[in-house]
C-alpha positions in Angstrom: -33.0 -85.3 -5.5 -33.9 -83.0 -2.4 -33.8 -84.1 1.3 -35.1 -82.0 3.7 -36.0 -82.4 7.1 -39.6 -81.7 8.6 -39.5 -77.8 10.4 -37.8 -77.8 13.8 -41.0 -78.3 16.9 -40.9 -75.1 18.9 -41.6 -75.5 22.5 -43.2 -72.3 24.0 -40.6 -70.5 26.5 -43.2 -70.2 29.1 -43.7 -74.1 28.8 -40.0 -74.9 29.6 -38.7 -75.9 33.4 -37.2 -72.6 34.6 -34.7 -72.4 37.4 -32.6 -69.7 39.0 -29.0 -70.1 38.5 -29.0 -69.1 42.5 -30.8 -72.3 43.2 -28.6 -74.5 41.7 -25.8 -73.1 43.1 -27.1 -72.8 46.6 -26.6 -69.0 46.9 -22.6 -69.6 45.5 -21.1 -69.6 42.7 -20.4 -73.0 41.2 -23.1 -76.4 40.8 -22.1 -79.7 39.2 -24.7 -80.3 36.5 -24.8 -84.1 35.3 -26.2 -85.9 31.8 -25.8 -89.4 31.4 -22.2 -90.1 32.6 -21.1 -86.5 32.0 -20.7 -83.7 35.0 -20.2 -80.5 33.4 -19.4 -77.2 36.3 -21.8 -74.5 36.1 -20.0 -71.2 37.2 -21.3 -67.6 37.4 -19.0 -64.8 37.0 -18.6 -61.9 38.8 -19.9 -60.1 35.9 -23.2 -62.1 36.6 -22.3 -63.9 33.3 -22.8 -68.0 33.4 -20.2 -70.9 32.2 -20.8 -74.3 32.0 -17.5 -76.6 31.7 -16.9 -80.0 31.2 
């Protein structure tokens, strides 16, 4: 017996909500980011790099 599932749905990038990491932190480094009862920190680096912490 084989299970498989049906082929992932690809969203087109240019479809997506597109932000600028600037934005959401206001021109600074660090935004709180929160899903459901989560915050996570979203922090970019000084290398230009992002990180996003719980």
């Amino acid at each position: 017996m084989s299970f498989h599932s049906p082929p992932p749905k690809h969203t087109p990038v240019n479809a997506l909500p597109t932000y600028a990491a600037s934005d959401l932190t206001q021109g600074g480094d660090l935004a709180q980011i929160v899903l459901g009862e989560q915050t996570y920190i979203l922090r970019i680096t000084r290398a230009g790099k992002l990180i996003l912490t719980k």
